[in-house]
N, C-alpha and C positions, 0 to 999 in steps of 0.2 A: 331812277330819278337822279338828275345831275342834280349837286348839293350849293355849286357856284359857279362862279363863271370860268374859276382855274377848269373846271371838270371838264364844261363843255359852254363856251364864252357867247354861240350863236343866240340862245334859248335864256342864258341869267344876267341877270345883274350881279355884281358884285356883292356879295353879304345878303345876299338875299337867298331864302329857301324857295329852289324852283317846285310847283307841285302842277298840276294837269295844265299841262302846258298847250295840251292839244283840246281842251275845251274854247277855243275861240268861235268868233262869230263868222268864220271862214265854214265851222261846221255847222251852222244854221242857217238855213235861205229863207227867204220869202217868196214864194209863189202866187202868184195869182191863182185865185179858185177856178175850176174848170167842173162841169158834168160829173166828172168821172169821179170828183171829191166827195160826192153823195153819199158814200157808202161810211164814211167817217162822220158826217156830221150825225146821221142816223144813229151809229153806234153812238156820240158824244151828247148829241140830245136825249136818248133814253138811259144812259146813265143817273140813277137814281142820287148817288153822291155827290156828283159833277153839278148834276142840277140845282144843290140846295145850294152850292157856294155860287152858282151864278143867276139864274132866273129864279129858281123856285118853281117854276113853271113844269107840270111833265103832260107830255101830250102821245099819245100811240098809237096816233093815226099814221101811218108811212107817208099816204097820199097828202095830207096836213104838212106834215114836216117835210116833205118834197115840195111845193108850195113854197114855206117859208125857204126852204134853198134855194130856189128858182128864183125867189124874190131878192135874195143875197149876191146871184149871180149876174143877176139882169139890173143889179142899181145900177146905175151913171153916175151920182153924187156920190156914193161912198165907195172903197177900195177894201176889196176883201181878200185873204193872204191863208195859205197855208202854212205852217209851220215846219218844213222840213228838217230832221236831222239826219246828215248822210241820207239822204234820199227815203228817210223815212218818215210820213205824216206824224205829227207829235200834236198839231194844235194847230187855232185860228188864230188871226189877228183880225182885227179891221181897223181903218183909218177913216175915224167919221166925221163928215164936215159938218160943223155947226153953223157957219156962214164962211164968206171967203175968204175971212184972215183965221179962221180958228176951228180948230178940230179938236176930239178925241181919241184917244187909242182903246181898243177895248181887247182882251187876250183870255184866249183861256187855251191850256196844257190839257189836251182831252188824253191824252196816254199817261196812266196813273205814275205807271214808273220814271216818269221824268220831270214828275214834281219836288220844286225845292232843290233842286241841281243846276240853277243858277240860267234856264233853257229859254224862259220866258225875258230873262233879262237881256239875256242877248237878241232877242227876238225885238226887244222894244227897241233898243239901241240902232239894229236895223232899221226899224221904222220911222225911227225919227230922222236919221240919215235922210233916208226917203222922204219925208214928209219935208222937211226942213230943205232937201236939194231940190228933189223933181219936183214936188207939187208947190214949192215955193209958199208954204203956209207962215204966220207969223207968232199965232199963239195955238199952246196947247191948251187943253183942257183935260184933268186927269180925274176919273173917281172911279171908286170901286165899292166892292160890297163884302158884307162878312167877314169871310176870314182872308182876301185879298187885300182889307180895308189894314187890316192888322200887320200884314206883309210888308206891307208899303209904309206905315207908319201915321196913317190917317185916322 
């Protein structure tokens, strides 16, 4: 770890402690959902813990929850996103219109292990980019639930 910018001037500021410097949002993408994502949301939706922090809802029908994916994939009005790190699925995003100046973001981290690592923040920060360049939107709307509620400070 360089400790300043004598050390290594490219990566620090001046008096400042450089720490994971390679955690940026160069290493999280947004993807568009495709077919082949099925196989994640299945695992993410039957997750019993995952479930209480966001719907509550648990369902074990395959053919039900393929359904509901199909339904995710085939919207028009809303934009649905995987959460790549380094080319690895970590979580969704979705950008939901609530009419045509204002949306939501909705996210969730379905790979446990990259909870609370800062993964999801970078993921929004993408999306608002996005939201805010491409799709030209002018407000956000933000809410969450349980212990995301807590997260966030709401």
């Amino acid at each position: 770890m360089w400790q300043n910018s004598q050390s290594h001037p490219k990566y620090c500021a001046p008096k400042f402690l450089c720490y994971n410097i390679f955690m940026t949002s160069a290493n999280i993408k947004l993807r568009k959902i495709r077919r082949a994502d099925l196989k994640y949301f299945l695992k993410w939706w039957r997750d019993k813990e995952l479930i209480k922090l966001t719907s509550g809802i648990t369902e074990k029908s395959t053919k039900l929850l393929a359904g509901y994916f199909l339904d995710l994939l085939n919207n028009g009005k809303d934009r649905h996103y995987l959460i790549l790190l380094h080319h690895k699925a970590i979580g969704h995003l979705a950008i939901m219109h609530k009419n045509k100046d204002l949306f939501e973001i909705n996210i969730v981290i379905g790979e446990k292990e990259y909870w609370g690592k800062g993964y999801g923040e970078l993921a929004i920060k993408q999306a608002l980019r996005l939201a805010f360049g491409r799709l030209i939107q002018k407000s956000l709307f933000r809410s969450a639930a349980g212990q995301q509620a807590r997260h966030y400070g709401l």
